[in-house]
C-alpha positions in Angstrom: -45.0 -22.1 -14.8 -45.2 -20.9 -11.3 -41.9 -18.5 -9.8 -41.4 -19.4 -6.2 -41.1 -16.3 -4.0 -37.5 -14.9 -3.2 -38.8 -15.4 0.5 -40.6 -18.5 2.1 -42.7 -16.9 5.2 -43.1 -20.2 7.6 -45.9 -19.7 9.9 -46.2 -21.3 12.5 -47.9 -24.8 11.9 -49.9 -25.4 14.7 -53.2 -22.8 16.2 -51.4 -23.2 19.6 -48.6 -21.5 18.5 -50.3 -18.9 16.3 -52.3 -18.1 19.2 -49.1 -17.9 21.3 -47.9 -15.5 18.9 -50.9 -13.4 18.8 -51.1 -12.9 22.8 -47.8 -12.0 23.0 -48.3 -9.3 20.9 -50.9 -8.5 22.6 -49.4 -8.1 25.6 -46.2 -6.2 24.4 -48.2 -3.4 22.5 -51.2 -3.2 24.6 -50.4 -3.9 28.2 -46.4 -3.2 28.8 -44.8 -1.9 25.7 -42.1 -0.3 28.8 -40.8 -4.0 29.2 -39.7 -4.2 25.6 -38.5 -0.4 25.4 -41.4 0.6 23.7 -42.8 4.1 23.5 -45.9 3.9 21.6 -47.2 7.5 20.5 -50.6 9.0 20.9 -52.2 6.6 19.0 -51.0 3.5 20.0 -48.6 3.0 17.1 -45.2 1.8 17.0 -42.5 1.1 14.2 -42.9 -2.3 13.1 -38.7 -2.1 12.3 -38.8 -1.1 16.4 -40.6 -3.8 17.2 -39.0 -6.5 15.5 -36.1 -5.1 17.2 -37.3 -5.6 20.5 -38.7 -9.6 19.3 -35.4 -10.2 17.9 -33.7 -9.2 21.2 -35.4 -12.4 22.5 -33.9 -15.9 21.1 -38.2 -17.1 21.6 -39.1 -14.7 18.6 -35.9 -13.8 16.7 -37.2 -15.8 13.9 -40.7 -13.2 13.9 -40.3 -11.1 10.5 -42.8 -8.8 9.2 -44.1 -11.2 7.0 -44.9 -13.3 9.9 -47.5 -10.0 11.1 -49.2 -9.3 8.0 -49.8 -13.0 7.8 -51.4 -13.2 11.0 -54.0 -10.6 10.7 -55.3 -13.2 7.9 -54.9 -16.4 10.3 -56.4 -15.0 13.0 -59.5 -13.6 13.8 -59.7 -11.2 15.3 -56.0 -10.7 15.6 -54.6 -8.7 18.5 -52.4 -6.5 16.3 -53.6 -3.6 13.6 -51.4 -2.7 10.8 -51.1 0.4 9.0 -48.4 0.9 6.2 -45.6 0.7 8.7 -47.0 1.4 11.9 -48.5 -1.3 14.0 -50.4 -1.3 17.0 -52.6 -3.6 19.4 -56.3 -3.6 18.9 -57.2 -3.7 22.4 -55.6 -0.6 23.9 -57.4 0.0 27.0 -54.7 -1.7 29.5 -51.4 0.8 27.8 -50.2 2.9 30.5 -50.1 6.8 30.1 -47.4 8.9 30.3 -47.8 11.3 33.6 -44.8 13.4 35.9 -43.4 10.9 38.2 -43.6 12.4 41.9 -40.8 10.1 43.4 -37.8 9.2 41.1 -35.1 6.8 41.6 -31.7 8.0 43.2 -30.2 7.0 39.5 -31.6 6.2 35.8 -29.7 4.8 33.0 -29.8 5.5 29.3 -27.6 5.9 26.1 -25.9 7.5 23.8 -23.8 6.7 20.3 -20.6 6.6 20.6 -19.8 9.3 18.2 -21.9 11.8 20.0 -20.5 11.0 23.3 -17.5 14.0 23.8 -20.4 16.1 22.6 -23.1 15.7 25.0 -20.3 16.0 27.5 -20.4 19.5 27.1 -23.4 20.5 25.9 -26.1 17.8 27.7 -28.8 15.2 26.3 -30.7 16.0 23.7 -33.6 13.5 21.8 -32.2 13.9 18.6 -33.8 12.3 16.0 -36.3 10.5 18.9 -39.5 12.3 20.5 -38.3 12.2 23.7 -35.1 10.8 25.9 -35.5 7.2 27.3 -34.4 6.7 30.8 -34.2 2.5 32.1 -34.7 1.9 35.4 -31.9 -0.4 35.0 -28.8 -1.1 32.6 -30.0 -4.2 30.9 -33.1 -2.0 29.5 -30.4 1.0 28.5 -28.5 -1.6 27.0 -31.1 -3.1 24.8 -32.5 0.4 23.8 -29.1 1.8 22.6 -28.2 -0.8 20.9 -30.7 -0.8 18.3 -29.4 2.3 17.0 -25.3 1.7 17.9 -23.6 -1.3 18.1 -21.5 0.3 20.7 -23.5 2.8 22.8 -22.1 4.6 25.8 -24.1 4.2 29.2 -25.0 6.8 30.8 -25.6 6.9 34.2 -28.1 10.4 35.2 -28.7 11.2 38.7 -32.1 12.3 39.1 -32.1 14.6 42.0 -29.1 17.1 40.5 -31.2 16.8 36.9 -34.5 17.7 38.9 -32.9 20.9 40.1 -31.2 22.1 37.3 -34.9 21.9 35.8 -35.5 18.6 34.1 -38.6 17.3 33.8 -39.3 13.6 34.1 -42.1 11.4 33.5 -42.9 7.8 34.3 -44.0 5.6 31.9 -45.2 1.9 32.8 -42.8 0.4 35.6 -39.4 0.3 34.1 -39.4 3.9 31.5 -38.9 7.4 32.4 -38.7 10.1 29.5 -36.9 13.4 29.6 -36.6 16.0 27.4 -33.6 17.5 28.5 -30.4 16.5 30.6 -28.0 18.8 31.4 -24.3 17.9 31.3 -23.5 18.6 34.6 -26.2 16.1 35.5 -25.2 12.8 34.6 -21.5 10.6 34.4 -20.1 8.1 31.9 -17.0 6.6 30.8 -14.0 8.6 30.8 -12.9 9.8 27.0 -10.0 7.5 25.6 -6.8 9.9 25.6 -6.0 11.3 22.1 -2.7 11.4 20.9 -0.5 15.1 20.7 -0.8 16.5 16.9 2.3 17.1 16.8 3.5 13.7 17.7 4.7 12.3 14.1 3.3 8.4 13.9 6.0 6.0 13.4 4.8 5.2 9.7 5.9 8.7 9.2 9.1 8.5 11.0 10.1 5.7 9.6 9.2 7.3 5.8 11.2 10.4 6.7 14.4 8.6 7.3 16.8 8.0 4.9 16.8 4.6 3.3 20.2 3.1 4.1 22.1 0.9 1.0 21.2 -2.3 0.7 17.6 -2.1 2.1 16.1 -1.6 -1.1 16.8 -2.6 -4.6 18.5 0.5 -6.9 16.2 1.6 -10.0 18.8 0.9 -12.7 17.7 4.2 -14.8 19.1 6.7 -11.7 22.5 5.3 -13.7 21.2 5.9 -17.2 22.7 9.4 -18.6 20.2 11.7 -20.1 19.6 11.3 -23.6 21.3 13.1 -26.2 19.4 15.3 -28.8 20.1 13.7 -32.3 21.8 16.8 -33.5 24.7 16.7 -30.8 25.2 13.1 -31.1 25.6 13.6 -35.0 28.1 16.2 -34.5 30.2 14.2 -32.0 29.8 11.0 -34.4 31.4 13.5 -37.1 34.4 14.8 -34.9 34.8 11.5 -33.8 35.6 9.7 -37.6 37.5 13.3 -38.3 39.7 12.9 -35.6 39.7 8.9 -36.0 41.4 9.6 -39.7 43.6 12.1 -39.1 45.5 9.2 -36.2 45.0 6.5 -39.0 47.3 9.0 -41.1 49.8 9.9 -38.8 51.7 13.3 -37.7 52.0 15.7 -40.3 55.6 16.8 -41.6 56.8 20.1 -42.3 58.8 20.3 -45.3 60.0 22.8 -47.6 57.9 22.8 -51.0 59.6 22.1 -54.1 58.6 23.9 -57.7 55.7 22.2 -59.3 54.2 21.3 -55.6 50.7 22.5 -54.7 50.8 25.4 -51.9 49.9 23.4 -49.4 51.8 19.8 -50.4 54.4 20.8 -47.3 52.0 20.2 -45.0 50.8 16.6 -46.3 52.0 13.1 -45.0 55.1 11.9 -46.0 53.4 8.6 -48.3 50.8 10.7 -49.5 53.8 13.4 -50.8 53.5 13.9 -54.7 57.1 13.2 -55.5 59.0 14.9 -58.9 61.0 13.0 -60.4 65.0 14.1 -61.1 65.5 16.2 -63.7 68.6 14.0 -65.3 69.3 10.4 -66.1 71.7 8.2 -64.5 74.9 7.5 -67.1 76.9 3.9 -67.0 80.2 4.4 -66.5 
């Protein structure tokens, strides 16, 4: 029995459209990689992740996956594409412009930043990063595109090349529509102004309204604030014993002070009259 793969690749079904595919690779990594934000390095190899980024941004080739360029190499040959691990590049590479110092620079170029980084590089300038170099657009739709592969919100950043070129940065051209920089400084470019942060020492209402008292009636009362504590057994015995003690001596009623007779016990004056052991006369009644 045969497993299906987790992943049908669909090719496309006709040699028109394979060949379609093919040229346009072609042209995107060997002729003007700058249209698609492309930077390829000295060898002529790009990401393929950065390239399917840059197909995906187009609604003609969103459906391109790598699968789809590993499986042309084997349905066309020669293919215009060379694939190594994850690098790819075009086969033909004679047409791919070369990075040189651009001797006349637009009055202003575009690029990006993420978001999070942004109140940084407001003081302390533009910095590659994690990239080899800084990409500069010729125009927003380009900066756009570029930032948002790596921030789904990026920050535009508009540099003006004539302050950068005198406080010492360095650009060069590459292709028509990319410039690269190593280095902007921060009194060089403008951007959005920084949303206004609340004071610190303004409490939130959440916390106001937790500080406040809670006033009756808006909450239910926890029936055991009313409970007493409990009483350790050997108190409650005790007051169990006092309280049948005392519970007999009312049952028996107020005690009587009288004066003993002979043959009474020492303490019989102190008894209750019923409970009184009483002698019996000494003589015998007589008819008359």
């Amino acid at each position: 029995m045969r497993l299906k793969p987790a992943i049908e690749i669909s090719m496309p079904s006709t040699p028109q459209a394979i060949k379609k595919l093919d040229k346009f690779l072609d042209y995107a990594l060997g002729r003007h990689p700058d249209e698609f934000g492309l930077l390829p390095d000295l060898r002529g190899f790009v990401k393929i992740k950065t390239l399917l980024q840059a197909l995906h941004e187009d609604s003609e080739w969103r459906h391109i996956r790598e699968g789809h360029l590993r499986s042309l190499m084997l349905m066309q040959q020669p293919a215009a594409i060379e694939i190594q691990e994850d690098l790819i590049r075009a086969r033909n590479r004679e047409h791919l412009p070369v990075a040189a110092i651009a001797t006349e620079l637009p009055r202003v170029l575009f690029t990006t930043v993420r978001r999070r980084a942004y109140p940084v590089i407001l003081i302390k300038g533009i910095r590659p990063g994690g990239a080899p170099t800084i990409l500069l657009a010729t125009d927003t739709a380009l900066a756009q595109r570029l930032g948002q592969r790596t921030d789904n919100a990026p920050v535009l950043i508009t540099v003006k090349t004539a302050l950068a070129h005198s406080a010492g940065t360095v650009f060069q051209k590459y292709g028509e529509q990319l410039y690269l920089a190593d280095f902007i400084p921060a009194q060089t470019f403008s951007g959005p102004p920084l949303p206004k942060e609340k004071p610190a020492d303004a409490p939130s209402k959440a916390t106001a309204a937790a500080d406040q008292p809670k006033m009756p009636g808006s909450y239910f009362p926890d029936p055991a604030i009313f409970e007493k504590p409990a009483t350790p057994p050997h108190q409650r015995r005790k007051r169990e014993m006092e309280w049948k003690k005392d519970r007999r001596r009312a049952r028996k009623g107020p005690l009587m002070e009288i004066d003993g007779r002979a043959g009474d016990s020492a303490d019989s004056h102190l008894l209750p009259l019923h409970t009184r052991k009483i002698e019996k006369f000494p003589f015998k009644w007589k008819n008359v």
